[in-house]
C-alpha positions in Angstrom: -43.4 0.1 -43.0 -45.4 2.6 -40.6 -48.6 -0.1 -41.1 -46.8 -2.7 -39.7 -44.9 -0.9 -36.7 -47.0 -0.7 -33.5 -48.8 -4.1 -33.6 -48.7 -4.9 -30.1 -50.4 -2.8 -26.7 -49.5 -2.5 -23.2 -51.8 -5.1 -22.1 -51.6 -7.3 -25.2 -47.6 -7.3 -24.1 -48.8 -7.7 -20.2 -50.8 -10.7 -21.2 -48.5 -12.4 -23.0 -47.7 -16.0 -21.4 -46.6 -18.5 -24.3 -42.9 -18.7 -25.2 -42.2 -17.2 -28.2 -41.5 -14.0 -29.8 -44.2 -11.2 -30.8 -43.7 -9.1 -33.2 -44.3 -5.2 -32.6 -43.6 -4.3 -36.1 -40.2 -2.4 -37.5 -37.8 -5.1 -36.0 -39.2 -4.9 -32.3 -40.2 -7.9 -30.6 -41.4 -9.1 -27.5 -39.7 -12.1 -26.2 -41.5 -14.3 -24.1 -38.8 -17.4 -22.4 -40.4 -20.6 -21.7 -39.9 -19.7 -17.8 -42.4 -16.4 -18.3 -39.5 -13.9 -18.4 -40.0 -11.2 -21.3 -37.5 -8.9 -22.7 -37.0 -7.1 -26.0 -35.3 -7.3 -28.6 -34.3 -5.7 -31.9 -33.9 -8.1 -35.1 -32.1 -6.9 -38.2 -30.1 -7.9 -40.9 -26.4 -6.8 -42.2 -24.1 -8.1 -44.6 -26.6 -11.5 -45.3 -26.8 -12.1 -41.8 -29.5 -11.8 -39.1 -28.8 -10.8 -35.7 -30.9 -9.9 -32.4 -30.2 -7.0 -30.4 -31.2 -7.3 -26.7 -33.1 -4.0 -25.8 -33.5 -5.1 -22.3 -35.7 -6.8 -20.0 -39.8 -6.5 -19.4 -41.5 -4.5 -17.3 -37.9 -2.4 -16.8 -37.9 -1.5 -20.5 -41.6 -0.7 -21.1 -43.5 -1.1 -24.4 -43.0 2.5 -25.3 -39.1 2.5 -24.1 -38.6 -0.1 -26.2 -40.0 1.4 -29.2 -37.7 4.1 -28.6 -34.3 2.0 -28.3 -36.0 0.1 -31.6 -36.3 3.2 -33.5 -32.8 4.5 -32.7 -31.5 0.7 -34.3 -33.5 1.7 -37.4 -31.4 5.1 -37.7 -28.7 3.5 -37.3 -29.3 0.9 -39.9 -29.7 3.6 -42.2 -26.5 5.3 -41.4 -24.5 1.7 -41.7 -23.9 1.5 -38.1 -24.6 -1.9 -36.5 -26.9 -1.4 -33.5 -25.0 -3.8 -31.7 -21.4 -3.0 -32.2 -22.5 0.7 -31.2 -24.2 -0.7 -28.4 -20.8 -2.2 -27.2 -18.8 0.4 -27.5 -21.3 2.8 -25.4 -20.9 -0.2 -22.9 -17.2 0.5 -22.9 -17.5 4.1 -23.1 -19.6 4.1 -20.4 -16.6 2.2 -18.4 -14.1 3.8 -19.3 -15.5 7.3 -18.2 -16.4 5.3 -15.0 -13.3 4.2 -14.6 -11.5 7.6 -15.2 -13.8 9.3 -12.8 -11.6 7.4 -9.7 -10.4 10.2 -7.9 -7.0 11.1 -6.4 -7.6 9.7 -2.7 -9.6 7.2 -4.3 -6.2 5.8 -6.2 -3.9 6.5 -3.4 -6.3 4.3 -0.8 -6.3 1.5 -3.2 -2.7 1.9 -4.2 -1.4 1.5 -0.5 -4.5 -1.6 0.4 -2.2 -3.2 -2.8 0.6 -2.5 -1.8 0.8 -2.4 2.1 1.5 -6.0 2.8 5.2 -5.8 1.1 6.0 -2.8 3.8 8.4 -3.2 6.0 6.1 -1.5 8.9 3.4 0.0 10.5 5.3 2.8 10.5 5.6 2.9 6.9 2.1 2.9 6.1 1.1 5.0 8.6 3.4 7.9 7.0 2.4 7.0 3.9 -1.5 8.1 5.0 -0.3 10.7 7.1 1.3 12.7 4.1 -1.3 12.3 1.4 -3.5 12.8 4.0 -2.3 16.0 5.1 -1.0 17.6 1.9 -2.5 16.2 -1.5 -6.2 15.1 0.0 -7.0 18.3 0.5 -6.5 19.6 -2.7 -6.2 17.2 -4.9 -8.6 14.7 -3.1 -11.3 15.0 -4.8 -10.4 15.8 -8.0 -10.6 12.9 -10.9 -6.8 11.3 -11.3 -7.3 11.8 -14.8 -7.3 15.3 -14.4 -4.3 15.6 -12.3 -1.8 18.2 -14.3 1.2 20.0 -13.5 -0.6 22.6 -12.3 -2.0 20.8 -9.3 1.4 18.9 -8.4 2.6 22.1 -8.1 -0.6 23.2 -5.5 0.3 20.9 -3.4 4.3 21.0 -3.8 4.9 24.3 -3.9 4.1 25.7 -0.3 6.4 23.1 1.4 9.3 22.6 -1.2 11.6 25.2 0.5 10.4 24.8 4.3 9.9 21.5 4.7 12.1 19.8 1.7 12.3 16.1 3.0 8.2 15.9 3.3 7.9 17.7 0.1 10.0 15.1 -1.6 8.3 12.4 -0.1 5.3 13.8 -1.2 6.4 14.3 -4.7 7.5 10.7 -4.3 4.4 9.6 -3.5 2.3 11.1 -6.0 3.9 10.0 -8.6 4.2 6.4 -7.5 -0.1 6.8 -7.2 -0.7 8.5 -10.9 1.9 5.9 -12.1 -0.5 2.8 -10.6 -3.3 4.8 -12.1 -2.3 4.6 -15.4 -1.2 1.2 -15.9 -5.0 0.7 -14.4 -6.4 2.6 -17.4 -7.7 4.9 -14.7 -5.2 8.1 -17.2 -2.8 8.6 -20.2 -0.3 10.6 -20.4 3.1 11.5 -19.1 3.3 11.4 -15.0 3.1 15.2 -13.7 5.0 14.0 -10.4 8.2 12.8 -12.4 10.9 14.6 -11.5 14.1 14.2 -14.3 13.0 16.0 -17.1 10.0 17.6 -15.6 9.8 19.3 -12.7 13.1 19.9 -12.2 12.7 22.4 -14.5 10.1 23.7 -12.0 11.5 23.3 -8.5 14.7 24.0 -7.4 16.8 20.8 -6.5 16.0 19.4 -2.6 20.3 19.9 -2.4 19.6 23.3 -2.8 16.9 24.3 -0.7 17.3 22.0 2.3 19.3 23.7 5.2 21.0 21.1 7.6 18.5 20.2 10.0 19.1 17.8 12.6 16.7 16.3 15.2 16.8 18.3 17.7 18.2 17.0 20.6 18.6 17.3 24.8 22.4 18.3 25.5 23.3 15.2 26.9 24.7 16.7 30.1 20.8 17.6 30.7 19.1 14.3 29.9 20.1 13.2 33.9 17.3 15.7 34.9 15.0 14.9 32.2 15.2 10.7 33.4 15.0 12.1 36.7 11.5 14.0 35.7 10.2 11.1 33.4 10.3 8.9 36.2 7.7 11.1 38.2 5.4 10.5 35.2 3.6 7.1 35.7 2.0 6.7 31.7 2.7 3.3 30.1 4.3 6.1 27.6 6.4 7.1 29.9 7.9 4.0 30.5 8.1 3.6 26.9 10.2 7.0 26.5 12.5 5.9 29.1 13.5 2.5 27.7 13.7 4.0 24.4 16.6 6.2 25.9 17.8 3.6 27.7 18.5 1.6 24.7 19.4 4.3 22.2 16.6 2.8 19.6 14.1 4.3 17.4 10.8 5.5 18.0 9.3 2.2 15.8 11.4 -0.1 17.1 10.4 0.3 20.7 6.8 0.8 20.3 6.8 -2.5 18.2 8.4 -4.5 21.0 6.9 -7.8 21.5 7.5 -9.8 24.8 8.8 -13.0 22.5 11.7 -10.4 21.5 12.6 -9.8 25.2 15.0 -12.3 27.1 15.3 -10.9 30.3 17.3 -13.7 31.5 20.4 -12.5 29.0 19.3 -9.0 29.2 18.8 -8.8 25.5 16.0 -7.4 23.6 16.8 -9.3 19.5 14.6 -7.1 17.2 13.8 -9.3 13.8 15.3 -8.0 10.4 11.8 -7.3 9.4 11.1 -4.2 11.7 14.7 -3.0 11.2 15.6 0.2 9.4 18.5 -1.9 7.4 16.6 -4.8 7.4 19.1 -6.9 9.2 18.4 -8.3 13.0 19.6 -6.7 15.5 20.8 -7.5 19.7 20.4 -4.7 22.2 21.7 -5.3 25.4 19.3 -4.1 28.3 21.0 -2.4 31.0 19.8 -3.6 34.9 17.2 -0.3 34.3 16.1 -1.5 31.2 15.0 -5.0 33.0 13.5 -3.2 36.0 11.0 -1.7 33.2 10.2 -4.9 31.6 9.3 -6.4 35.2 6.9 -3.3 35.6 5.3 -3.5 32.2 5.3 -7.2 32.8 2.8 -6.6 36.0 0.5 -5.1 33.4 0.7 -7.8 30.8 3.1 -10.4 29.5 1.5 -11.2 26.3 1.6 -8.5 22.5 3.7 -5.5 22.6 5.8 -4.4 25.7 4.0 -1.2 25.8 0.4 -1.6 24.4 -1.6 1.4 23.8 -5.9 1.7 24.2 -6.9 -0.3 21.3 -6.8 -3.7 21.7 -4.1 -5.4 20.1 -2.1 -2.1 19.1 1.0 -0.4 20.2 1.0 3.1 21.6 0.5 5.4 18.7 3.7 6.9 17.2 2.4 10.7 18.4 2.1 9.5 22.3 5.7 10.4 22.4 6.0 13.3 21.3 3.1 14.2 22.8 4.2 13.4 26.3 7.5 15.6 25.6 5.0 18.7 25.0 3.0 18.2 28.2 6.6 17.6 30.1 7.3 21.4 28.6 10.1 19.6 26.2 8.4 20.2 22.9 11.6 21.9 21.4 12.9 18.7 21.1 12.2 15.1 19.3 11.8 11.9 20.2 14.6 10.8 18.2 16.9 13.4 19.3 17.4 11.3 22.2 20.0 9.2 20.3 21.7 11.8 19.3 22.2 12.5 22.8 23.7 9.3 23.1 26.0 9.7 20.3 27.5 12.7 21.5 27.9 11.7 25.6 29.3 8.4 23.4 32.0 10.3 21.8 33.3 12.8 24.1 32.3 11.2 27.1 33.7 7.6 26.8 36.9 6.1 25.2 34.6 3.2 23.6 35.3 3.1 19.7 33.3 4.4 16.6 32.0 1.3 15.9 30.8 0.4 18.5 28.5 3.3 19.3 27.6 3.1 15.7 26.8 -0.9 16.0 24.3 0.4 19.3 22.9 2.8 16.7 22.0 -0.1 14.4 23.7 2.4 11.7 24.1 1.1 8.3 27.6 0.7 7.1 28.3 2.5 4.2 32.3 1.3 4.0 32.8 -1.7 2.3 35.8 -2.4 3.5 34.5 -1.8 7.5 31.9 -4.1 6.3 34.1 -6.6 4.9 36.1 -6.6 8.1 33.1 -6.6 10.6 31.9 -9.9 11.2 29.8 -10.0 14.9 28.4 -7.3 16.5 30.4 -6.4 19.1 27.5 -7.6 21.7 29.9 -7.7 24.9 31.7 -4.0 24.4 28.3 -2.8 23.5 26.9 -4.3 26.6 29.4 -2.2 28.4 28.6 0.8 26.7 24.7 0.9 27.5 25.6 -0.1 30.7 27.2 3.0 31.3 24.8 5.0 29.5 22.0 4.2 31.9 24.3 4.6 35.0 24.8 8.4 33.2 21.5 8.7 32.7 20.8 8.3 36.4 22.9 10.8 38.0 19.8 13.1 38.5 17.8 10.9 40.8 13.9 11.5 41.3 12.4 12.2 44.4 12.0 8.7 46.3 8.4 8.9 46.5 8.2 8.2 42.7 10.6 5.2 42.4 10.2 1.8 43.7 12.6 0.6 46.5 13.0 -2.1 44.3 13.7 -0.2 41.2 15.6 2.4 42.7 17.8 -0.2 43.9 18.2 -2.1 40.4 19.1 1.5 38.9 21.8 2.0 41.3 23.0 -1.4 41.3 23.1 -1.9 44.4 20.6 -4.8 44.2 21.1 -8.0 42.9 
């Protein structure tokens, strides 16, 4: 056979401009299409039937490359492999170990582009990126998702399980919900790391057992008079946004998320849609005459998007501004959502209004199913009541005159209109 390998030359091959195939000897030929495209290919024969084997095309696979690959078929032959079969499964090989070499932030990023548009919120998503971001990228990152073990779980678990438990758990969470999507992608095998029953919870102690009782911390409500009475010397579209987010006892998302088609100042009622809700059911809050006087400010800015926009166009203030404003104010002990339990506690020893009713301003879930069963509206008119005399409790402190319109001074006093 070594007579008859080698039959054709680099130029001969180069040359070559009528359709049809040249044989190089061995199995190897040169084939010519009968648009001038060339390309290679093997020909052998198994089991009674003859097959072709595409080497690749010409001038990518040279004369001499092609020799090579041809030459490799022929061993193969001779140890009973079929060139092509083997050539497939390199092929999937090859894409498998692609596959597999995803890494860890690669996953999560795709895992959240998936499954984003079935979240509730922004702010959702946002804390979803925030917490991979801050502890598992930077370990675990970069590393293939295959090789994600025990081991590494534990890297990034460990130094927050006992001082920060509820972030560790959402973390733990997390994870496993990404290495679970990775392997029903084919991206690993094997048994999650991140599961918790029957795994690491023979690891970690339980989240019961470590967590210590830790509230948001809050302004005493007898002190959140001064603090209005300072917030209103600071003249930041935040600002505004802090203060109406007191005013109305609601949560940090909901209030950034305000849109003007939620507000209807004529019936003083802001109606936030079950879809940005933390129960998921729609919710009235009744705006208090200071409340309004906000809205007609913010209104002079822009009447169209969110209430309180932030610098990029078409966005909200970021869920930070807050808190960051409370650190420049020199009130960085506290949090942003601490502000409503201020309100529940001026609510309950304060005020003679009932439970519910501070709890239906809350937008608390009910966990009784007989309350439940017995509550049918939403107590809109006592409730009005109540946030009325929150904001005319919150205004005790007045600011210095030369920070407050005439006209909103006069709104927050009622003594106008």
């Amino acid at each position: 056979m070594a007579r008859g390998l080698h039959r054709l030359s680099a130029v001969n091959v180069a040359n070559r401009k009528k359709p049809g195939y040249y044989a190089d000897g061995g199995g190897l030929y040169l084939r010519v299409a009968p648009g001038g495209s060339k390309g290679w290919i093997f020909r052998f024969t198994r089991v009674g039937n003859t097959r072709d084997a595409g080497l690749g095309a010409y001038p990518t696979i040279s004369l001499v490359k092609a020799r090579e690959h041809a030459e490799r078929c022929r061993r193969q032959l001779t140890a009973g492999i079929d060139p092509i079969e083997a050539r497939r499964e390199e092929r999937d090989a090859a894409r498998i170990a692609s596959a597999r070499a995803m890494t860890f932030e690669d996953c999560a990023k795709a895992f959240i582009e998936s499954h984003e548009a079935g979240w509730r919120n922004d702010k959702h998503k946002d804390q979803w990126r925030a917490t991979l971001s801050t502890y598992c990228y930077p370990i675990i990152g970069a590393l293939p998702v295959e090789a994600i073990d025990t081991g590494l779980v534990l890297k990034v678990l460990e130094p927050i399980w006992t001082s920060k438990p509820e972030t560790a758990s959402r973390v733990r969470q997390r994870v496993e919900r990404v290495l679970s999507w990775a392997k029903v992608r084919g991206y690993r095998d094997g048994e999650n790391p991140a599961q918790w029953r029957g795994h690491l919870d023979h690891l970690l102690p339980a989240k019961s057992k470590v967590r210590s009782v830790r509230h948001h911390a809050a302004l005493a409500y007898g002190e959140v008079g001064g603090f209005m009475a300072l917030l209103r010397e600071e003249t930041s579209i935040t600002a505004r946004a802090l203060e109406f987010l007191i005013l109305t006892a609601s949560r940090t998302g909901e209030t950034l998320g305000a849109r003007w088609d939620e507000i209807d100042v004529g019936e003083r009622m802001w109606t936030l849609p079950a879809g940005r809700m933390k129960a998921s059911r729609e919710h009235r809050v009744p705006l208090p005459a200071w409340a309004i006087a906000i809205l007609k400010d913010m209104a002079e800015i822009q009447r169209s998007g969110f209430v309180f926009p932030g610098a990029k166009q078409g966005r909200p203030l970021s869920q930070m501004s807050l808190t960051m404003l409370l650190r420049r104010m020199g009130y960085g002990h506290i949090t942003v959502h601490g502000f409503r339990s201020s309100f529940r506690d001026w609510a309950a020893e304060c005020t003679s209004f009932p439970r519910e009713v501070a709890e239906m301003a809350l937008a608390h879930a009910v966990s009784d199913a007989v309350e439940v069963a017995y509550r049918r509206g939403d107590l809109f008119a006592k409730r009005r009541k109540l946030m009325d005399a929150w904001a005319a409790f919150c205004a005790r402190e007045r600011a210095p005159a030369k920070v407050v319109s005439i006209k909103r001074r006069a709104i927050i006093s009622g003594t106008h209109g």
